[in-house]
Structure formats: C-alpha cells, structure tokens
C-alpha positions as CSV (number, residue, x, y, z in Angstrom):
1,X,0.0,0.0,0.0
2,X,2.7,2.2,1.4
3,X,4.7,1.7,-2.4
4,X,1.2,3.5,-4.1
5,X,2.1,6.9,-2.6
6,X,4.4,8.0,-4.9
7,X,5.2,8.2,-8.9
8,X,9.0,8.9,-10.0
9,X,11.1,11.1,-10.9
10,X,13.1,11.0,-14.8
11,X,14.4,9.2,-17.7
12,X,16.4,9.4,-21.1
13,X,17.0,9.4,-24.8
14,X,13.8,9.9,-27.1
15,X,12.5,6.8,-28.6
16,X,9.8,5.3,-31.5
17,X,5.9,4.9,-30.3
18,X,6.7,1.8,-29.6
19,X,5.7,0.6,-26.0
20,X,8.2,-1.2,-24.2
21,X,7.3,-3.5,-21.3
22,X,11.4,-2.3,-20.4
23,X,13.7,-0.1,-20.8
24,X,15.8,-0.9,-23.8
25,X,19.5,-1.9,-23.6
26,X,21.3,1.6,-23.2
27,X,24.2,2.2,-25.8
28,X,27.7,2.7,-25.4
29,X,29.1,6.2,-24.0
30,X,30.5,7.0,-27.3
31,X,26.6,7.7,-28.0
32,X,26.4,10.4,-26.5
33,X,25.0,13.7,-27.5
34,X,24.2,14.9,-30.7
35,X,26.5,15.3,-33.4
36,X,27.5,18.8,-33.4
37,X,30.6,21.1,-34.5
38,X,33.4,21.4,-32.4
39,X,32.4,25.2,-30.3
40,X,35.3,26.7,-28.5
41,X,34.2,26.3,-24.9
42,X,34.1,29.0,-22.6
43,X,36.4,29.5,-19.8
44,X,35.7,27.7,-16.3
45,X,34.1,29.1,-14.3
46,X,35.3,28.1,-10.8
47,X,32.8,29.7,-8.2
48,X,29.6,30.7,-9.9
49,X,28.3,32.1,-6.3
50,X,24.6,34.2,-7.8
51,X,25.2,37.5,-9.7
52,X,23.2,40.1,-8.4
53,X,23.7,42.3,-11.6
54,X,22.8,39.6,-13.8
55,X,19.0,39.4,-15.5
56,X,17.1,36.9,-13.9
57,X,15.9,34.8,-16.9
58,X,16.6,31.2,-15.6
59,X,16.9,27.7,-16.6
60,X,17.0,23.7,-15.8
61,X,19.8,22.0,-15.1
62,X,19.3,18.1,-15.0
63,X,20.4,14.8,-16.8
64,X,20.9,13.0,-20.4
65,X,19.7,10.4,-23.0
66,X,22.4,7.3,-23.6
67,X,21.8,7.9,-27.3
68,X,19.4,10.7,-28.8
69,X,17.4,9.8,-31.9
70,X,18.5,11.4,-35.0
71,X,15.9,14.7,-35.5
72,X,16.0,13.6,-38.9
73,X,13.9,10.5,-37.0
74,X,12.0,12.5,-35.0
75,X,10.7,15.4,-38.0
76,X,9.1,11.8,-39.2
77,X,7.1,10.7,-36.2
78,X,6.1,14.3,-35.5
79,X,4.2,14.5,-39.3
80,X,3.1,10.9,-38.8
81,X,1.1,12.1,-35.9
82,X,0.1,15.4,-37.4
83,X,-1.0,13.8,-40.4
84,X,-3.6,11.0,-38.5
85,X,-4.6,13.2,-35.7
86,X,-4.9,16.5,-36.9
87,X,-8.6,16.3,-37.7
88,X,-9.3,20.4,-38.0
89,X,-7.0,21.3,-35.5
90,X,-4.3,23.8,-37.1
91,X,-0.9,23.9,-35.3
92,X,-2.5,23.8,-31.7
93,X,-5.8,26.4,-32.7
94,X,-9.4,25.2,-33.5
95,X,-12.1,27.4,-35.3
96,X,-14.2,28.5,-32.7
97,X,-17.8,27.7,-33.5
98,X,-19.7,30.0,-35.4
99,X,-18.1,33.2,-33.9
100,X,-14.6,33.3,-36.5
101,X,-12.2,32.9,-33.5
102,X,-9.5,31.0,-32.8
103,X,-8.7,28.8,-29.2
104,X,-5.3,27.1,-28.4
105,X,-5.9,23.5,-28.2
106,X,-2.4,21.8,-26.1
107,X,-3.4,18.5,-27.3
108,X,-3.0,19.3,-30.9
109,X,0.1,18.6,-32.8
110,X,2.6,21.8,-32.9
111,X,3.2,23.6,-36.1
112,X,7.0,23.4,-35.6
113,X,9.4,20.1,-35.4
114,X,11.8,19.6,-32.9
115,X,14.8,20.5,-35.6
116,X,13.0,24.1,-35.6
117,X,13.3,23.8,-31.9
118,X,17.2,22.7,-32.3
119,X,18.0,25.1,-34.9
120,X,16.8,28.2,-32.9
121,X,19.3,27.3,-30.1
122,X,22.8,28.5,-30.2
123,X,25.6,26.1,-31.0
124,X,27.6,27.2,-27.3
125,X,24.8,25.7,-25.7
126,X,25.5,22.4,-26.5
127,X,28.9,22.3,-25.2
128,X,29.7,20.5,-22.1
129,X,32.4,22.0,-19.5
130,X,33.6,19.2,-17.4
131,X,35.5,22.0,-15.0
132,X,32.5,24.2,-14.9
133,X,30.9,21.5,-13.5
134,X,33.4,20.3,-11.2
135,X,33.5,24.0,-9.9
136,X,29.9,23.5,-9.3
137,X,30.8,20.1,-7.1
138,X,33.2,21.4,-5.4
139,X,31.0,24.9,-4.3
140,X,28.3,22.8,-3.5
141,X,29.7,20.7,-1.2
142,X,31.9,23.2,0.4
143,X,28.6,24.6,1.5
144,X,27.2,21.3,2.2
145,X,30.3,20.9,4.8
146,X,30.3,24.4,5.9
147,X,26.7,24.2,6.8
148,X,26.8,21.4,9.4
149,X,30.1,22.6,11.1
150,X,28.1,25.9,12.0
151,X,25.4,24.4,13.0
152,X,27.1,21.8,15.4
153,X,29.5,24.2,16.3
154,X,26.4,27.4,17.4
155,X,23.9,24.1,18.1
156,X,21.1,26.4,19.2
157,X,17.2,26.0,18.8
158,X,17.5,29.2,16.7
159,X,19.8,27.8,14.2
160,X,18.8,24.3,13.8
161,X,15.2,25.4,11.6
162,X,17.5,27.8,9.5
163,X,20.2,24.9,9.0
164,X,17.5,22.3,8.0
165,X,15.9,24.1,5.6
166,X,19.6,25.5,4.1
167,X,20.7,21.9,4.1
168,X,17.7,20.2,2.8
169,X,18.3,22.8,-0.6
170,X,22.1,22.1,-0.9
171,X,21.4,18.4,-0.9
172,X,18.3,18.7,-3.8
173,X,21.4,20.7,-5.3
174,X,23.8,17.9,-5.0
175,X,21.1,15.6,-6.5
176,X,20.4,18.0,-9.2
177,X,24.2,17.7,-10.2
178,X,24.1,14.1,-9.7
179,X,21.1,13.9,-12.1
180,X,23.6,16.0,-15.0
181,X,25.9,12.7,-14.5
182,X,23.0,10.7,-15.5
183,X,22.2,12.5,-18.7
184,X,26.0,13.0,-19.6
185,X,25.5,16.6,-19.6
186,X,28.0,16.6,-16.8
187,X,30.8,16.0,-19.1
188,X,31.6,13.8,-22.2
189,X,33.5,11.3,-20.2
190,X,31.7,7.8,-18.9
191,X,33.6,7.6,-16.2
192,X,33.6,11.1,-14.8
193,X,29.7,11.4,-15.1
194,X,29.7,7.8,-13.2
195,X,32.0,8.6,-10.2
196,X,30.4,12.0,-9.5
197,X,27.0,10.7,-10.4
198,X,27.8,8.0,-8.0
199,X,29.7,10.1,-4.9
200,X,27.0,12.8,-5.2
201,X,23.7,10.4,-5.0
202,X,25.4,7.8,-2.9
203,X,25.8,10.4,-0.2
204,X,22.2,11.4,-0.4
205,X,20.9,8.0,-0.3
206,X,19.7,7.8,-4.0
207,X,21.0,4.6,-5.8
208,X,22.3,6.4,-8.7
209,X,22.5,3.8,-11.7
210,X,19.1,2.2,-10.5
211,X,17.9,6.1,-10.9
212,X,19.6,6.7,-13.9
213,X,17.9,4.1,-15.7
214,X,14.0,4.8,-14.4
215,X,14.8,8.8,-15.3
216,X,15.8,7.6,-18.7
217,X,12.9,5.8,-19.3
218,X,11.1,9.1,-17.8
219,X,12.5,11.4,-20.9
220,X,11.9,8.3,-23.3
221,X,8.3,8.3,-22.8
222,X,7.4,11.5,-20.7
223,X,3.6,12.5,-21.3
224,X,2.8,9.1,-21.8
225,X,0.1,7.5,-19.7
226,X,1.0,4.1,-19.2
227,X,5.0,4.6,-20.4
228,X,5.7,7.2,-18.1
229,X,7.9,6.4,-15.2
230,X,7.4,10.1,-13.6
231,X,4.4,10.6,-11.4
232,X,2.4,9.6,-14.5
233,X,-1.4,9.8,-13.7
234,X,-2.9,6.9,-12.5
235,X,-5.4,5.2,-15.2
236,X,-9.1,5.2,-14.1
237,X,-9.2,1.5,-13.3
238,X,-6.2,1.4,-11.6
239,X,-7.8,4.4,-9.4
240,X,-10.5,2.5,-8.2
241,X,-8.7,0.0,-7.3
242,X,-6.8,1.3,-4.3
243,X,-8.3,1.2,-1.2
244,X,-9.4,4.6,0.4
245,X,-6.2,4.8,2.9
246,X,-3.8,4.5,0.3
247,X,-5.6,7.4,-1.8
248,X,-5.8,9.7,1.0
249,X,-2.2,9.5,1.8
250,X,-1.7,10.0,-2.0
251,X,-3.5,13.1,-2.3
252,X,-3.3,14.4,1.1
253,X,0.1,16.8,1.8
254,X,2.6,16.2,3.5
255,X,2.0,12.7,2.5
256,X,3.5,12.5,-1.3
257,X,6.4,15.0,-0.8
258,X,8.0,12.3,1.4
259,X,7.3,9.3,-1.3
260,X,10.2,9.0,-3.1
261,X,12.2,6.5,-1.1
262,X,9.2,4.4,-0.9
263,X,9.3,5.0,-4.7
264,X,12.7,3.5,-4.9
265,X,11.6,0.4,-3.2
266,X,8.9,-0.2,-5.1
267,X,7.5,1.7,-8.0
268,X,4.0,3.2,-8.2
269,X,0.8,1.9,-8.6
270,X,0.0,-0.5,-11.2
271,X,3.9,-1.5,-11.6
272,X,6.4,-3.8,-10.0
273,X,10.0,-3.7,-9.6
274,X,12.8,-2.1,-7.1
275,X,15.8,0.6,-8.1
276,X,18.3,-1.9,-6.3
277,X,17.5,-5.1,-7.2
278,X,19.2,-5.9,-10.4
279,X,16.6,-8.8,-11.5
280,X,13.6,-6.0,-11.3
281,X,11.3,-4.8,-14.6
282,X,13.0,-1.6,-14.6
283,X,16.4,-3.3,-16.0
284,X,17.4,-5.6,-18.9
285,X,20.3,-7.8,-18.4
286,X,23.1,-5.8,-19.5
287,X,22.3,-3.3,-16.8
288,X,22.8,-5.4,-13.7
289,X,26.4,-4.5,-13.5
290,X,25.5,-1.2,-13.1
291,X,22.6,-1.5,-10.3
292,X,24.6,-4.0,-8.4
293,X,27.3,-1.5,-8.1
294,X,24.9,1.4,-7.5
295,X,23.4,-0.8,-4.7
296,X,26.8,-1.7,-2.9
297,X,27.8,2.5,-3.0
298,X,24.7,3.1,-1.6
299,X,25.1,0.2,1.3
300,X,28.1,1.5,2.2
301,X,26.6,4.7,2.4
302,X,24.5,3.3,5.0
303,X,27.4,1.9,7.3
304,X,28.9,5.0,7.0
305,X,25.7,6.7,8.8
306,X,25.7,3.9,11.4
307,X,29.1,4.4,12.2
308,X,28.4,8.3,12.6
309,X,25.5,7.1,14.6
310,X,27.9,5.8,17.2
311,X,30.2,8.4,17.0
312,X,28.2,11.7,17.7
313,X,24.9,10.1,18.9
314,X,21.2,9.2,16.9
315,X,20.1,12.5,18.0
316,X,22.9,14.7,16.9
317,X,23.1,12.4,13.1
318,X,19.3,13.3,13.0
319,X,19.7,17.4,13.4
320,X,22.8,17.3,10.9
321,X,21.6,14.6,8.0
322,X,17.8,13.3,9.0
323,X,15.9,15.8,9.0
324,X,18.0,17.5,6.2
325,X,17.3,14.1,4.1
326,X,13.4,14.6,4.6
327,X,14.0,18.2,3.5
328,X,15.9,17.0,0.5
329,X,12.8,14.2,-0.2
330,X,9.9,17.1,0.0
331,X,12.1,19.4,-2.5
332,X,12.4,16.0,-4.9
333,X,9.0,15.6,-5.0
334,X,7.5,19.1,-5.2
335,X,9.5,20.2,-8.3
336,X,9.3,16.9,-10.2
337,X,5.5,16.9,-9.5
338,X,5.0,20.5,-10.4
339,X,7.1,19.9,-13.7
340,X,4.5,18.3,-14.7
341,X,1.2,19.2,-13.4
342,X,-0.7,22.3,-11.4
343,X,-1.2,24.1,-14.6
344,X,-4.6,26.4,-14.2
345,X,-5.1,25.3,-17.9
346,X,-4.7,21.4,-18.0
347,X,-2.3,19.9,-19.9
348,X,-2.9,16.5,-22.0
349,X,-1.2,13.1,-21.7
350,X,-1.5,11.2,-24.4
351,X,-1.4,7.4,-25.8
352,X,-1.3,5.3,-29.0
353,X,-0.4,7.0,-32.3
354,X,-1.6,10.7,-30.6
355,X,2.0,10.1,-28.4
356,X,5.0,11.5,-29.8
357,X,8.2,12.5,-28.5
358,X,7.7,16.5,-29.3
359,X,4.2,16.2,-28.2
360,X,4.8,14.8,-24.6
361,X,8.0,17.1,-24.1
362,X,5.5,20.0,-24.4
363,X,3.3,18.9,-21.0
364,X,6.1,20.0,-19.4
365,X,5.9,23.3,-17.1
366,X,8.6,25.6,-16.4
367,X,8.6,27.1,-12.5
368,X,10.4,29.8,-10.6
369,X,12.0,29.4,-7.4
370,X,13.2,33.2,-6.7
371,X,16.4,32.9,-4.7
372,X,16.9,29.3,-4.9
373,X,16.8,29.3,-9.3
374,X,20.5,29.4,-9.0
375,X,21.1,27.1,-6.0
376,X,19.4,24.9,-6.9
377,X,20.9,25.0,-10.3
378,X,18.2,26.3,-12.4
379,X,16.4,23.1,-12.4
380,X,12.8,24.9,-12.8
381,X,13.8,25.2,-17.0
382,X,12.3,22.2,-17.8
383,X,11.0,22.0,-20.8
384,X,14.4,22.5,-23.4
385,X,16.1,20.4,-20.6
386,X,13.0,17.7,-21.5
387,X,13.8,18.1,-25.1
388,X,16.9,18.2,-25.2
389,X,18.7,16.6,-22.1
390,X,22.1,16.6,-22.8
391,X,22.1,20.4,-22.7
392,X,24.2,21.5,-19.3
393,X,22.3,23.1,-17.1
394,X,24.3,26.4,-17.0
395,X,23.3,26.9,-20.6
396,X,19.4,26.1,-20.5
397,X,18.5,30.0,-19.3
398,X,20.0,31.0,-22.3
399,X,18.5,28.1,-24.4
400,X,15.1,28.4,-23.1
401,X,14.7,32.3,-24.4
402,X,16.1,31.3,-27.7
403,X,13.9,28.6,-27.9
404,X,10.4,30.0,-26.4
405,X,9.9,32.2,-29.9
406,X,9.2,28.8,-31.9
407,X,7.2,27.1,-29.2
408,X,4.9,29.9,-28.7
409,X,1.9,29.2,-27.1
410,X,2.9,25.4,-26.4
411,X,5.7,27.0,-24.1
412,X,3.6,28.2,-20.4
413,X,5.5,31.2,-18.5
414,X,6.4,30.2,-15.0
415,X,4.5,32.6,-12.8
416,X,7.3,35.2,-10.8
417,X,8.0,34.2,-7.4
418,X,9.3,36.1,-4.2
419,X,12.0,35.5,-2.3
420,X,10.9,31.8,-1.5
421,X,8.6,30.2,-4.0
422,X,6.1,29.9,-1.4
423,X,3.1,30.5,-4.1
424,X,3.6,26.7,-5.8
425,X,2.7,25.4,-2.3
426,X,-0.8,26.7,-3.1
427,X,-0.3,24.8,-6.7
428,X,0.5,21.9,-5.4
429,X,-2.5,21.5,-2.6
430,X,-5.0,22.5,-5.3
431,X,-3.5,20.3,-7.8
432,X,-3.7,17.5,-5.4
433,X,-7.3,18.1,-4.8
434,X,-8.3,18.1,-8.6
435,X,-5.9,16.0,-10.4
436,X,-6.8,12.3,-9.6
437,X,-6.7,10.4,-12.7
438,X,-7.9,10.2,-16.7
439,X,-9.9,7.7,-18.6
440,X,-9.3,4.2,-19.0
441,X,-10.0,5.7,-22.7
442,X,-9.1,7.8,-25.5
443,X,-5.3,8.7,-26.7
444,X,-5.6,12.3,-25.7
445,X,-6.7,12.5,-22.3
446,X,-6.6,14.8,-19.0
447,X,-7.1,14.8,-15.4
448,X,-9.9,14.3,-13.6
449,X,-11.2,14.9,-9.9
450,X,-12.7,12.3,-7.8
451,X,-16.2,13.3,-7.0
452,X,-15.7,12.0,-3.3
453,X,-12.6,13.8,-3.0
454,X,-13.8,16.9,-4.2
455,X,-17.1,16.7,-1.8
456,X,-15.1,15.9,1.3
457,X,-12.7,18.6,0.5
458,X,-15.4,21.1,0.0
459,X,-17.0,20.4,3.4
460,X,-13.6,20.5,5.0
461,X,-13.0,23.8,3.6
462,X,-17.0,24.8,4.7
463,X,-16.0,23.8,8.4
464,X,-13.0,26.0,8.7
465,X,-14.5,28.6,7.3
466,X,-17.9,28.6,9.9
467,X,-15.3,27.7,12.5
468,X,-13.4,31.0,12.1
C-alpha cells in the first residue's frame, strides 16, 4: 500500500511509439550527445556564487539520454502524428464555432518540429564543461560541509530550523548535479559522469545507476500515460482499485512529498520492480552490472551513517543529515511533480499513435524558485532540458529564451516568485485536490477529480470557514 504513494522522478533518450514493457538496452558512452561542431568552450568558471547584476531569466539543469534519436527520426514521427490526428485542428488552434475565433488546443500537434526547436538554439549551448561543473561540485559541497560545522558548532534551537531548511536545498542541489551525471550533460566522459553521479547520490541516499535508468525511461516516454515512469497519472481502473487509505495518503500533503524513497523500493501503482534489485522490470540484463554497483555505494553509504550514529549520537546524526534528508525528499518531489502538473489550464497526456516524443515534451511546465533558481541549479527550465537533455544546465537560461519564440503558445510562463517560492505550495495543494486520474479511454486524455474527494474537501474547507 505504502509503495502507491508516490510516482517517480526521470528518464532518457527519445525513442519510437513503440511501447516497451522495459527499458531498452542503453548504448555505449561514445553515443552520447548529438553530433555537433566542435564550439570553443568558454572558460571555467570556478565559483559561480549568484550574480546580483545579472538578469534573472533562468533555466534547468538536470540529466541526459544514452543515445538521442536522429531529428531527422524525430521530423518523421512528428508529421506521422500530425498527419492522423490533426482532424481540423491547425498547429494547436481550433475554429471557434460560429463566432470566426481562434482557441489554443495543447493537445493538438505543434506547427514546428523539434529540428526548428534545435536550430533556434545557439551552437555554445551544446557544449559541455567538465570544470565548470566540477567547480559546481566542489561549491556545493563546500557549503554542504560548511553548513553542518556551524550548525554543530552554534547548536542552538534558533539555528537548527534555518540549517534544516539550508541543508535540505544544498542536498536537492547535489542531487540535481548528480542527475547532469546521468544524462551526460556533466561531461563527455563515462567515467567522470559515473564517479560523480555516484559520490553525489550515494551520499544522499539515491541509488544512482538504479535512478539513472528509471529517469531515462522518464525522458523516453514523458507525457505518456501508461510509459511514463514520472508521477504519471494513474489510469481510471487502476484508481479505483486502491483502497481509500492509500488514496488519501496519496492526495493528502505532507504525505507524497515524502514518497520517493518508498518510490525506490517499489514503483508506483500498477507497476512492479525495485531501483536496487538488479533482477527488477526496470532493467534488462546488460544493466545489472550497473545496479549492483549502485546498490553496494549506496550500502556503504548506510554503514557510514551507522558508524556516525555511534560516533556523535542518533540524535545529533538526525539534526545534521535526517531531518536534512526529509527536506531534500519534499524538494524532490515538489518540483518533479510541479514539472509536470498544477497548470490552471490542464495539460494532456497522451497514448497510441496521438504520443509523440515532441508532443509529450510539451506537457512540461517551467517554474520559478526566486532565490533558490540558481542554488538549486536552475532546475525549474524544464521544458528545453526535456527536449533536449544533454544540454548543461548552466546553458538552459539561455537556451530556453532562444527557444520560447518557436514554441509559442505550447511553451507556459512560470508565474514570478518572491524571495521563496512559497506560491507553488498553493499549486501543489490544489492540484492534489483536482488532479486524480484520466480515462481508462481515449489517446488524448486529461485529469480528472474524484467526485468523493472533491465533496469531502469542499465540506472540510466549509467547516474551517464557519469555525473562524
């Protein structure tokens, strides 16, 4: 029951509209990328600490496909699906009825391809920096470090709140670097991406090969109902089949922001398998290597928190890397959920031949964080890093405004936040009240509220209301 609370979090390379009942063997590192012109890269940049004087324009900064599909490939499933599903619409607007206007539709196919997408973003981009990103390690956990020797050494019930929330976000930040290892946009070198991948999730308790291959499969088939393997909606029949507990917990906050490690263990709803066994449905037998290894660093990861258990005490381990852990859990699953849902307009998910790699990049949302944007390396540019995931995420701020003119309408504006993006808590809780599930039916589908749901949360709002 407990393995139903939560969804996922990312995958890889673009693939056919095939469905695959597992991920495909991965390809070889020297896959990697696209093909592109060799760029002169830019100088390191050793301690990227935020720029005040810079324009705040913001961008993702996340992981990579093992092999992206030629967009030669991709130009040919996008006007296969425009061609047999286009049925009056007219690059994403309808006729309105009688009245000569036009309405965006989401769910219609996009008047562009994703080489228009591609074309429109400059060649720099593309380019990965392995000593950028190593000065981003290195700040990172220098802060990380930093952090916990204050706090031990002040150890006052002033500081503690202010340390757990600061600490929470620098591990979500050393997660988010972790998860640039995955996609290779890290660096172009196997085994750089897999020793930082694996020093940088290890330490944060994330099994990182055993995520690297579930993301993958995320980015391979994000927007797809059944295929997705990232808090993908839950299918009608599946719905009604949990019991009313597990539903609760699932829609009721603070109950999925702490879901991901049960995630790990044991999927979502509706599908089996564990990140660290190498035998489960998420891996094919030339992966077990990999999540064996990924399994044993994460193990030892353990015994090093047991020995630290011993050494300062369970109480003092739990103020420096519990509660901090917990912190880092909720930040996982807010943004990955709001990535992809919360929108006041709803956004499709699709199935069949309606599903195409273009099409289901575009249900992703771009948010703002306000402060955190840059410590948390600009992970809230989703949608190019969706696309295109073997884009660094230092250069997806300047990708995204290149690319937003050709996506138009299909591209949604983060709404501004403060200081703290304390507005996508109100998001989330009323996403979570109206976004339940979609139709056993149809291959363009979206959300749908459970009746029950929405009637107990309406008379729970009624009785605070005549209480106050």
């Amino acid at each position: 029951m407990a393995a139903s609370l939560v969804f996922s979090e990312c995958g890889l390379r673009p693939l056919p509209k095939l469905l695959y009942p597992k991920p495909r063997p991965s390809s070889s590192s020297s896959d990697l990328g696209l093909n592109l012109r060799a760029v002169k890269q830019h100088p390191p940049l050793w301690f990227p600490f935020p720029n005040s004087s810079r324009v705040r324009r913001w961008a993702v900064g996340v992981s990579t496909p093992i092999r992206v599909h030629p967009i030669e490939e991709e130009e040919d499933n996008e006007n296969e699906s425009s061609n047999s599903s286009l049925h009056g619409r007219r690059g994403g607007f309808i006729n309105g009825e009688g009245q000569g206007q036009e309405f965006f539709d989401p769910g219609a196919p996009p008047p562009f391809k994703l080489a228009d997408i591609k074309e429109a973003i400059p060649k720099h981009c593309w380019v990965k920096d392995p000593w950028r990103s190593m000065s981003y390690v290195v700040r990172d956990v220098a802060v990380v470090f930093g952090l916990a020797a204050a706090a031990a050494y002040f150890n006052h019930w002033v500081v503690w709140p202010l340390y757990w929330f600061a600490q929470s976000t620098m591990f979500w930040a050393l997660f988010v670097l972790g998860h640039d290892c995955g996609h290779g946009s890290f660096s172009n070198s196997h085994k750089l991406n897999s020793v930082v991948g694996h020093l940088l999730h290890s330490s944060i308790l994330v099994p990182y090969h055993g995520w690297r291959i579930s993301h993958r499969t995320h980015h391979q088939h994000h927007g797809h109902v059944e295929n997705d393997e990232s808090w993908h909606p839950l299918p009608e029949k599946v719905y009604n089949s949990l019991d009313n507990i597990t539903k609760k917990l699932r829609f009721t906050l603070p109950f999925p922001l702490l879901a991901y490690p049960i995630y790990l263990w044991g999927r979502s709803p509706g599908k089996t398998g564990s990140h660290f066994h190498p035998d489960s449905d998420l891996f094919v037998a030339n992966e077990r290597k990999d999540v064996m290894t990924s399994t044993i660093c994460w193990t030892a990861m353990v015994g090093v928190l047991a020995g630290l258990c011993f050494l300062m005490g369970p109480m003092q381990l739990l103020k420096l890397y519990g509660i901090p852990y917990l912190g880092f859990v909720a930040w996982l699953d807010l943004v990955t959920y709001l990535h992809h849902h919360g929108h006041d307009e709803k956004l499709p998910w699709y199935r069949g031949k309606e599903w195409s790699y273009l099409r289901g990049g575009l249900t992703t949302l771009d948010r703002d964080y306000g402060w955190i944007n840059n410590i948390h390396h600009d992970i809230g540019t989703h949608v190019v890093h969706h696309l295109f995931p073997q884009i660094p995420h230092y250069h997806l701020i300047e990708a995204t405004e290149a690319a937003k003119p050709v996506l138009g309408k299909y591209y949604r504006e983060p709404e501004k936040s403060g200081p703290l993006p304390l507005h996508l808590l109100e998001i989330l809780q009323k996403s979570m009240k109206k976004d339940h599930y979609v139709s056993d039916t149809g291959d363009i589908v979206y959300y749908q509220t459970d009746p029950q749901v929405a009637a107990a949360a309406a008379a729970a709002a009624a009785a605070k209301e005549s209480s106050s």
